[in-house]
C-alpha positions as CSV (number, residue, x, y, z in Angstrom):
1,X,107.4,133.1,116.4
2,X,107.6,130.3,118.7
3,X,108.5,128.1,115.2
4,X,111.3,130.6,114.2
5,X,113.0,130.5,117.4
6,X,113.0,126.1,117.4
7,X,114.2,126.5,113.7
8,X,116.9,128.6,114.4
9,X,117.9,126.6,117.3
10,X,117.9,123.4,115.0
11,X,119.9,125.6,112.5
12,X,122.8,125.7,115.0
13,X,122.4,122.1,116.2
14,X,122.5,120.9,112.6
15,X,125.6,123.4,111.9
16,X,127.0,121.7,114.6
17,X,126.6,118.0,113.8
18,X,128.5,119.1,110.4
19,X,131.2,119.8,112.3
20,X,131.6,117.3,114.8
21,X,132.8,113.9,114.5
22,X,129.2,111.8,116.1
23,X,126.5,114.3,114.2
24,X,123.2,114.8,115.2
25,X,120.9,114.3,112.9
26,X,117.7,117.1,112.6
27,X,114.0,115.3,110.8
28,X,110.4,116.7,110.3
29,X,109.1,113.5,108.8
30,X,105.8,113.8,110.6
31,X,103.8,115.0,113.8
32,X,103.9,113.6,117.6
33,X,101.2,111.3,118.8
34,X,98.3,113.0,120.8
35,X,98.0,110.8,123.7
36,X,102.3,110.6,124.4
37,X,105.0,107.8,123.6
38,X,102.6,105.2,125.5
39,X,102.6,102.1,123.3
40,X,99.8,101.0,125.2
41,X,97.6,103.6,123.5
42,X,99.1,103.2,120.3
43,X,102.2,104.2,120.3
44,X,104.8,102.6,117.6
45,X,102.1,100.8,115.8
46,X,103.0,102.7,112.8
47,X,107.1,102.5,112.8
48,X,109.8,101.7,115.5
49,X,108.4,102.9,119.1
50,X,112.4,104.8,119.6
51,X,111.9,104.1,123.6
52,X,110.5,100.6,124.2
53,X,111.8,96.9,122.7
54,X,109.4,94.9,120.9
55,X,109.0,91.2,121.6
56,X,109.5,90.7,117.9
57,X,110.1,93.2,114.5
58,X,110.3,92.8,111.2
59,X,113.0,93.3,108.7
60,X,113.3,95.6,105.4
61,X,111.8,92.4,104.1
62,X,109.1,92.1,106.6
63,X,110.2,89.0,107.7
64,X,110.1,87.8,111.2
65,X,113.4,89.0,113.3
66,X,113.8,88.3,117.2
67,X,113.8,91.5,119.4
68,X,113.4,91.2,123.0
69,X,112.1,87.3,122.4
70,X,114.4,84.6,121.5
71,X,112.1,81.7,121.0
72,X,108.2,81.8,120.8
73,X,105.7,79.1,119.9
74,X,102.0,78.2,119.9
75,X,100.3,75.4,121.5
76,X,98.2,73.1,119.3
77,X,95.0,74.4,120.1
78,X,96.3,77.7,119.1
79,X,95.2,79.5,122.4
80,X,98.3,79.7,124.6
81,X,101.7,81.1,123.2
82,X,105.0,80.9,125.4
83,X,108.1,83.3,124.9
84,X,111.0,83.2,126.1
85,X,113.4,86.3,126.7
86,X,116.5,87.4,125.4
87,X,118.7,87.7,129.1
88,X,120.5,91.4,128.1
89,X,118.0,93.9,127.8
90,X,117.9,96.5,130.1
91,X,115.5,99.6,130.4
92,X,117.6,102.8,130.3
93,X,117.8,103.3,133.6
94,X,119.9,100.3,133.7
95,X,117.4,97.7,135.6
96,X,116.7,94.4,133.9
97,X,113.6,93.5,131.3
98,X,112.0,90.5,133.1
99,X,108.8,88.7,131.7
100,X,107.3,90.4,134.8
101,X,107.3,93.4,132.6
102,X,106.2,91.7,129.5
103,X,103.0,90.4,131.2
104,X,102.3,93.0,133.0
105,X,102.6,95.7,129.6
106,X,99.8,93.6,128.0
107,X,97.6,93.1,130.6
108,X,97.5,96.6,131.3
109,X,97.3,97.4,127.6
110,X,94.1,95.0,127.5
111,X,92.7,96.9,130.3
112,X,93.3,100.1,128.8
113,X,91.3,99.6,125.6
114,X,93.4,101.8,123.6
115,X,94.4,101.6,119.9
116,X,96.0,98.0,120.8
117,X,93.2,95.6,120.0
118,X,94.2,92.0,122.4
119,X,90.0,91.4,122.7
120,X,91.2,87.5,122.7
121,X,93.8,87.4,125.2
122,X,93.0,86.4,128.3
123,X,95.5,87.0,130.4
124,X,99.9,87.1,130.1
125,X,101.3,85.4,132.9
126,X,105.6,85.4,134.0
127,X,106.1,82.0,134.3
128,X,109.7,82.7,135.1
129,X,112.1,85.7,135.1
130,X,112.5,84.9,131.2
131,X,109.8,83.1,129.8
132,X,105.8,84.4,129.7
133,X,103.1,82.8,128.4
134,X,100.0,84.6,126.8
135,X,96.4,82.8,126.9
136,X,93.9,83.9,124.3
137,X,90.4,82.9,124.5
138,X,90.3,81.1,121.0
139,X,92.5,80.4,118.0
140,X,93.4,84.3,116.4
141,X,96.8,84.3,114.5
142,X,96.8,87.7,114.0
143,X,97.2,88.7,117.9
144,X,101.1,88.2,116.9
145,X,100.5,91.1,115.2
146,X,100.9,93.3,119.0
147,X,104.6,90.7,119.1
148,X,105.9,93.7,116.6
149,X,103.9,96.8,117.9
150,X,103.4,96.5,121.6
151,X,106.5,98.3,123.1
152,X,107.6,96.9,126.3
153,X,106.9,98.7,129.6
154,X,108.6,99.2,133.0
155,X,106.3,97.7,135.8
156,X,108.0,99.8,138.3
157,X,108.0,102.5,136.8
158,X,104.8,102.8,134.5
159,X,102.0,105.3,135.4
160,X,99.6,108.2,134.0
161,X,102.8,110.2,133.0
162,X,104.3,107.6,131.5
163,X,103.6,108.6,127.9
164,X,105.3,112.3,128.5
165,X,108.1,110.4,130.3
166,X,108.8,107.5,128.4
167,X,111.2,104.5,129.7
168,X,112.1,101.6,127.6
169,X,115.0,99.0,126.4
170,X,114.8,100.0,123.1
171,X,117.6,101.9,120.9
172,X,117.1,105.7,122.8
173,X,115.9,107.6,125.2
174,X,114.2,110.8,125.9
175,X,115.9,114.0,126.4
176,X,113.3,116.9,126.1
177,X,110.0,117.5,124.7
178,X,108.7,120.8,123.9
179,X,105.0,119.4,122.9
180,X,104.0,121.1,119.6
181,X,107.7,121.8,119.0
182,X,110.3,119.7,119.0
183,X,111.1,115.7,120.4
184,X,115.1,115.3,121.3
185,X,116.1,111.6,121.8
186,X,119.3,110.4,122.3
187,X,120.9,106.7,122.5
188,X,120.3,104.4,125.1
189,X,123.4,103.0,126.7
190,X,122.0,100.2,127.5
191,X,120.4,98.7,124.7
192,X,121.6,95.5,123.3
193,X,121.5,96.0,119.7
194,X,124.3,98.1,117.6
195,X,124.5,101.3,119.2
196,X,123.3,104.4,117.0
197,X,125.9,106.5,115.3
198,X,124.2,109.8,115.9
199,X,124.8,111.3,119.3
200,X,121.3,113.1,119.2
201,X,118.3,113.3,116.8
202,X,115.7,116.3,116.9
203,X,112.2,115.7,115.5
204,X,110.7,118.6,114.7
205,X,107.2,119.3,114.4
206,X,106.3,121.6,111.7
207,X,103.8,120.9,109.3
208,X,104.4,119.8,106.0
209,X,105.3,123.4,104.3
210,X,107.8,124.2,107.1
211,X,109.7,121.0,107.0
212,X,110.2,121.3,103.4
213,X,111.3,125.2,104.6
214,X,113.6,123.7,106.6
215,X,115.4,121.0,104.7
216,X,116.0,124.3,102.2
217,X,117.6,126.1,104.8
218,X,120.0,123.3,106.3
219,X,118.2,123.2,109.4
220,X,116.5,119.5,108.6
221,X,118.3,116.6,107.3
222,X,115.6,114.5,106.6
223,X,111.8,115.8,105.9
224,X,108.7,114.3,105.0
225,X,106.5,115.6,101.9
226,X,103.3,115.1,100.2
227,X,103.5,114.3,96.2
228,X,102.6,117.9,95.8
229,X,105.7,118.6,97.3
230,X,107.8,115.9,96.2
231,X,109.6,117.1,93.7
232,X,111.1,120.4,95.1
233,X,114.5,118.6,96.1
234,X,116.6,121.0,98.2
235,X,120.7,121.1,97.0
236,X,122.6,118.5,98.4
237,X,119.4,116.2,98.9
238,X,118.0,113.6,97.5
239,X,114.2,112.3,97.0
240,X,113.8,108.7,98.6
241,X,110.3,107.3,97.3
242,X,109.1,104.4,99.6
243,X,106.7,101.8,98.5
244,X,103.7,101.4,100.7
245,X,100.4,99.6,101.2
246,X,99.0,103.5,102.3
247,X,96.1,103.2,100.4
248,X,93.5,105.0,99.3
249,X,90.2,103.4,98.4
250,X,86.2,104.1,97.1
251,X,83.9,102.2,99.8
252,X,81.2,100.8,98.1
253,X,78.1,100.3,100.3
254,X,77.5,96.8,99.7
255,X,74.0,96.1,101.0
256,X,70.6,97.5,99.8
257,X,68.7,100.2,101.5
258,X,67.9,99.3,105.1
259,X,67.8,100.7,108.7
260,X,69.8,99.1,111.4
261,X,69.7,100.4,115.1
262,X,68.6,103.6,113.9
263,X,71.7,104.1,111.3
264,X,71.0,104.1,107.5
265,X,72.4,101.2,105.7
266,X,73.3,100.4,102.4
267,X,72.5,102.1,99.1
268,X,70.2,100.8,96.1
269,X,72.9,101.8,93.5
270,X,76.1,100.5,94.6
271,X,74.6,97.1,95.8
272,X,73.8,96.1,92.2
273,X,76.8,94.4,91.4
274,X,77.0,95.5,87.7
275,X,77.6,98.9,89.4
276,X,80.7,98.0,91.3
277,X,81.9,96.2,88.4
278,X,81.8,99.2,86.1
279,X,83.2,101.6,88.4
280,X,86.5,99.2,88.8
281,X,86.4,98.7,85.1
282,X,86.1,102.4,84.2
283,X,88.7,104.0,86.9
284,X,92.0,104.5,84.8
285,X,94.3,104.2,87.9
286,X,97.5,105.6,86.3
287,X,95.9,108.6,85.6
288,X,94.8,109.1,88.9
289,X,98.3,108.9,89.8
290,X,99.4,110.8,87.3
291,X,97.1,113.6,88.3
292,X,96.4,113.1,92.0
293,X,99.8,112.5,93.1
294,X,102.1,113.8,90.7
295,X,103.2,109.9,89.5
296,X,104.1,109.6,93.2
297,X,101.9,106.1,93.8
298,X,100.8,103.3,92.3
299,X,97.5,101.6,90.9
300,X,95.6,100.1,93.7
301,X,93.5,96.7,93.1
302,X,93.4,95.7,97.1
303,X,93.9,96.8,100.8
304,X,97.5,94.7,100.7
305,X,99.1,94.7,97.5
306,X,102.4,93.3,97.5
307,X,102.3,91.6,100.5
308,X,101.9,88.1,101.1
309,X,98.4,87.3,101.8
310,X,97.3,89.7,98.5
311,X,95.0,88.0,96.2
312,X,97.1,86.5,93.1
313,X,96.6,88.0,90.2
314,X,93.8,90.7,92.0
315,X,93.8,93.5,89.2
316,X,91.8,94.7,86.6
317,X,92.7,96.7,83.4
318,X,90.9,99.6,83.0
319,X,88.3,99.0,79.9
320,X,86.0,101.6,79.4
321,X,83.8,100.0,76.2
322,X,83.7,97.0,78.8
323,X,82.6,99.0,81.7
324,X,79.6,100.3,79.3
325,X,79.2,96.6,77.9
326,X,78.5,95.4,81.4
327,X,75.7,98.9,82.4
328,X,73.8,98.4,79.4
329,X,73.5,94.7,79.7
330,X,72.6,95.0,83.6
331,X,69.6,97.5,82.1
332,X,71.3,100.6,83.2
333,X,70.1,103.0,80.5
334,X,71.7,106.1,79.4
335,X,69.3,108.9,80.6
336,X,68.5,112.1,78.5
337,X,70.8,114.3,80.9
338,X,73.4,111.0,80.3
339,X,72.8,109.6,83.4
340,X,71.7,106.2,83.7
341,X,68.9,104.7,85.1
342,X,67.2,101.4,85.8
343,X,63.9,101.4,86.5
344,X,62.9,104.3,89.1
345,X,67.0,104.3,90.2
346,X,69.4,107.0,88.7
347,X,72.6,105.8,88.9
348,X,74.0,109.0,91.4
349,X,75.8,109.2,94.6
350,X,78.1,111.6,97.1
351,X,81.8,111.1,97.3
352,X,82.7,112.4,100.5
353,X,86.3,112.8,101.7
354,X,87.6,114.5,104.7
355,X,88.0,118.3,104.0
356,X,91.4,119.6,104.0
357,X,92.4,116.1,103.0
358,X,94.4,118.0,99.6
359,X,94.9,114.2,98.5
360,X,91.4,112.3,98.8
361,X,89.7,115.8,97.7
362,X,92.0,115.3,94.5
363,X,90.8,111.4,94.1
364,X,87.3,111.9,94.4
365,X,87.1,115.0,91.8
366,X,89.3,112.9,89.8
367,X,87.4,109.6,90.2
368,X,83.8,111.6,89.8
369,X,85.1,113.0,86.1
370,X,86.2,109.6,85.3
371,X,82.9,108.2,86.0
372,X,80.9,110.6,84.0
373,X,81.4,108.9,80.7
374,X,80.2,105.6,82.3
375,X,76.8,107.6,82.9
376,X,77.5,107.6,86.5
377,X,77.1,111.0,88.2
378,X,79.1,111.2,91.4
379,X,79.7,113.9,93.7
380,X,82.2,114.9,95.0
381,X,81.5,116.3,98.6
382,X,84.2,117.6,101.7
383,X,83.4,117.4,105.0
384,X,84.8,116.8,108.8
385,X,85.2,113.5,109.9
386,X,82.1,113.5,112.2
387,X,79.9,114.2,109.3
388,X,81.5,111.4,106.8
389,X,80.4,109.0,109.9
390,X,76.7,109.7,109.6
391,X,76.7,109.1,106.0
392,X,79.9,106.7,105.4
393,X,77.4,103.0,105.7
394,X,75.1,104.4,103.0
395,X,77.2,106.6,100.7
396,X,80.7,105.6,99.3
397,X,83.8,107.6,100.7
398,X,87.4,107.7,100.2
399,X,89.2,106.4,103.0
400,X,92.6,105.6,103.6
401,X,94.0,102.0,105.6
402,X,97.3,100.0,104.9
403,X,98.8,97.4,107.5
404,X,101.6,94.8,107.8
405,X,98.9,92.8,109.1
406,X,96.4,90.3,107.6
407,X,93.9,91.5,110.2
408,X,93.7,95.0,107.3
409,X,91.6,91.8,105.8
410,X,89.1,91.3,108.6
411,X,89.0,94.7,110.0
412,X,87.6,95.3,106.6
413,X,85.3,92.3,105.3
414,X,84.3,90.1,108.1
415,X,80.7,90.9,108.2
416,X,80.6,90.5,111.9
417,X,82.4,94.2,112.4
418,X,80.1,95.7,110.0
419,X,80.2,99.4,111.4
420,X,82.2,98.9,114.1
421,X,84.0,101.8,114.4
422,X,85.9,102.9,110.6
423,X,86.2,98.9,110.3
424,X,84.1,97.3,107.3
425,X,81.8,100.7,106.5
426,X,80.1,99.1,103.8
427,X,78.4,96.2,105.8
428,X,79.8,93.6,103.1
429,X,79.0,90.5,104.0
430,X,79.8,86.8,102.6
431,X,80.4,83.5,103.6
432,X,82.8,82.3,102.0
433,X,85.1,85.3,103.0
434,X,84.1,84.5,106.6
435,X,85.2,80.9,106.4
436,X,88.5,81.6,104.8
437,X,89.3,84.1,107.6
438,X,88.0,81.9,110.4
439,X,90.4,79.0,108.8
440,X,93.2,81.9,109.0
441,X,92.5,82.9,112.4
442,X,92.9,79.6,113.5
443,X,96.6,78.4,111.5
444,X,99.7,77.7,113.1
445,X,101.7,80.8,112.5
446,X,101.4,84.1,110.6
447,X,103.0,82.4,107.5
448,X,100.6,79.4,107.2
449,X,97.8,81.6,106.9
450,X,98.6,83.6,103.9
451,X,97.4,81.6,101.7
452,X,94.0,81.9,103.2
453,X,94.0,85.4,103.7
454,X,95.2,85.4,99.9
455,X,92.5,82.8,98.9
456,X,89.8,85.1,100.6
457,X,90.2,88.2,97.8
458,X,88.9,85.4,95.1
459,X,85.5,86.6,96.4
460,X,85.8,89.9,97.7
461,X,88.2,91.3,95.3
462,X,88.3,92.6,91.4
463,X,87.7,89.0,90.6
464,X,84.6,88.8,92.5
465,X,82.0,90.9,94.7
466,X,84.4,94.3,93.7
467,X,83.3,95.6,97.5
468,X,85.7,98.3,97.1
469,X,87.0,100.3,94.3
470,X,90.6,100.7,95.1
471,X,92.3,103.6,93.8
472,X,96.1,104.2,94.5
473,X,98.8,103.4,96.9
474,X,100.9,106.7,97.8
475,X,104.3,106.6,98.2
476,X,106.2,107.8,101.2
477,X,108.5,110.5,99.9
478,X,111.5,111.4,102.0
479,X,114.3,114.6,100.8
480,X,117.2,113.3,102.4
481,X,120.4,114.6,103.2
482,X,123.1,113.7,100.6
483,X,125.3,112.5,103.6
484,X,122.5,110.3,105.3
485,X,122.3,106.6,104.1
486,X,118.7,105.1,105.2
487,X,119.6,101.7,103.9
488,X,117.2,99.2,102.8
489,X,113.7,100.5,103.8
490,X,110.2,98.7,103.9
491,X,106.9,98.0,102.5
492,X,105.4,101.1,104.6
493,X,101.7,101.0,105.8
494,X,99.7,104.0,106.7
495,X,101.2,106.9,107.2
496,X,100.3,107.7,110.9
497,X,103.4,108.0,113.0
498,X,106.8,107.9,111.8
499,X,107.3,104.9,109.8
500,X,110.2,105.4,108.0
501,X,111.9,104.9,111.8
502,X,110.9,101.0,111.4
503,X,114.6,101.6,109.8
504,X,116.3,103.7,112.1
505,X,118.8,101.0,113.6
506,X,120.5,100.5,110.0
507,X,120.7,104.8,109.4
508,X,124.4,105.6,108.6
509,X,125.9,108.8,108.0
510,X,128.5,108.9,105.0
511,X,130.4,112.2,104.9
512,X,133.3,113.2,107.2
């Protein structure tokens, strides 16, 4: 009921904004972030924070735009960087953004040890009312990354509640938030950039069925949807499909059998390399996008296709002959059941995805039948999230990553975070990946290492040690409003939070 009453209510507020001359515009393009709108938790990592300034952002492009910083630079031994701030920005209760603030929101984000990862930093110091400078304990290029994520907090005025009662510079501010409901935001009037056109903007929080309900009944006028959805276009919208790097992927454990620290490491099938190879040659990605998301996607070769430190030239055709060419002449032979073996080893494994995941659960039955002619018999099993952690270092899984950082790299095959956390489940290890990401870490700006990230996939990629089987890249469907113009949007990463809203300054409505 609770859901029918906030509908209803958006129903008028949306009938309303038709009518008046500023509209307010009414989206369900996703749900609101457990701990609050505290960027110091995590916050914003995934899209525009709405309430708090970035020292830096990103264009439709993704290339580097000033936000709250107007000059920044890096010392030659790569460990200190000094910013300097832009002299207008004001929170939206009208007092000034000082470096004070800047420091002070990442030291305290260090000490929290939330989703923000600033391990290397030492400490932010104010140097001046404008200028801070940020000490890191050793060359890491990819600490800008927190330059376009970390929202900027009030010193004053930050506390425990300060994710239910957010205050920022950036383009709006918080009206009301009915948590498991609704988010209404309004401009700020004292941010610096162009204001917003829309008076007001509801978020509602529905689910993915009820948005779509909602867009169909003129209460929404924008909505995210999944590619099973995707095509059920309301009248008088539209279907904006968004490129992204939200992938989907087959871990691979890359090491054999072992025990460490008590956890079980590594399986005897997927670290023979013949193995990985044949499972990348034999996955006909276009059908999995055909089938899994409804041709809403693309093939996936890599954690960072399309972007700029992507291994050149990092795909493989699907060749099923030369998928069996390369079994039989590693010794894998065809059982009587039409399994393979070699030796005493069947060629067998789980696929486990996250239940209630409709998307992954499609890939791996999909990717399971597509293996069965290769003589590989995978299965395809659903379970929580707690479970897939007991098993995910020893049996492949499909998981999901995507970043408009390089660090997606490291996170992911720097063998010193083998089974930290979700980060590089499959233990793979080499050192020439290593080097190439220590060079990276240690370059004179985020654009001088890319072609080191790049270089790195020569070895850990299709090309070489096939670590991962990389399946598809979804695209970020939006039904839109006939009357809403999103403009140019970007490359999107993984789908947590709202990132669509990396765009929200350039929104324009077109109809009187």
């Amino acid at each position: 009921m609770t859901v029918l009453r906030h509908a209803f209510a958006a129903l008028l507020l949306s009938t309303a904004a038709l009518q008046a001359e500023v509209p307010d515009l009414v989206l369900a393009i996703g749900g609101e972030p457990d701990t609050g709108f505290d960027p110091l938790l995590g916050w914003g990592a995934y899209g525009n924070p709405l309430f708090q300034s970035t020292l830096l952002k990103r264009d439709a492009n993704l290339a580097t735009a000033p936000d709250l910083a107007t000059t920044w630079s890096l010392s030659e031994d790569r460990k200190v960087w000094t910013i300097t701030l832009r002299g207008d920005a004001r929170f939206a209760d009208g007092s000034p953004v000082t470096a004070a603030d800047v420091a002070f929101t990442f030291n305290t984000a260090k000490g929290a040890a939330g989703a923000v990862d600033l391990a290397v930093m030492v400490r932010a110091e104010a140097i001046s009312s404008d200028t801070v400078q940020i000490g890191l304990d050793r060359p890491w290029i990819t600490f800008a990354e927190a330059f376009y994520t970390l929202g900027i907090v009030p010193a004053a005025a930050y506390g425990p509640d300060y994710g239910r009662n957010p205050l920022g510079s950036g383009p709006f501010r918080m009206v009301s938030w009915a948590e498991g409901e609704q988010l209404i935001v309004a401009p700020n009037p004292y941010y610096y950039g162009a204001p917003s056109p829309f008076g007001q903007i509801t978020f509602l929080f529905t689910g993915e069925d009820a948005g779509l309900a909602a867009a169909q009944a003129g209460v929404a006028h924008m909505v995210s949807v999944p590619a099973q959805l995707a095509d059920a276009v309301p009248a008088h919208f539209h279907a904006v499909p968004v490129q992204t790097v939200d992938n989907r992927g087959l871990s691979l454990p890359f090491q054999p059998p072992h025990e460490v620290d008590g956890r079980n490491i590594g399986n005897a099938v997927t670290a023979d390399p013949a193995i990985r190879r044949a499972i990348n040659m034999g996955i006909d990605r276009d059908l999995l996008v055909e089938v899994a998301l409804n041709g809403h996607g693309t093939p996936a070769f890599g954690p960072a296709d399309g972007l700029p430190w992507a291994g050149a030239g990092d795909t493989i055709a699907y060749d099923l002959q030369g998928a069996l060419n390369v079994l039989d002449a590693a010794g894998w032979q065809p059982g009587a059941d039409g399994v393979r073996r070699k030796g005493a080893l069947i060629a067998a494994f789980p696929i486990n995805y996250p239940a209630g995941d409709a998307t992954r659960q499609a890939l791996a039955e999909i990717a399971a039948e597509l293996l069965r002619p290769l003589g590989i018999a995978a299965t395809p099993v659903g379970g929580s999230w707690d479970a897939i952690q007991r098993v995910m270092h020893a049996e492949p899984v499909v998981f999901g990553f995507g970043s408009h950082s390089p660090y997606q790299l490291y996170s992911l095959f720097a063998a010193r975070l083998g089974g930290v956390d979700y980060m590089n489940p499959s233990y793979y290890a080499n050192p020439a990946v290593d080097a190439l990401f220590e060079q990276a870490q240690a370059a004179e700006s985020l654009e001088a290492s890319f072609p080191l990230w790049a270089a790195a996939a020569e070895h850990y990629g299709v090309a070489g040690d096939q670590a991962w089987a990389w399946l598809v890249n979804l695209d970020h469907v939006y039904l839109v409003s006939d009357c809403l113009d999103l403009g140019p949007t970007q490359i999107e990463p993984h789908g947590h939070g709202w990132p669509i809203t990396a765009s929200i300054a350039n929104w324009q409505w077109t109809c009187n």
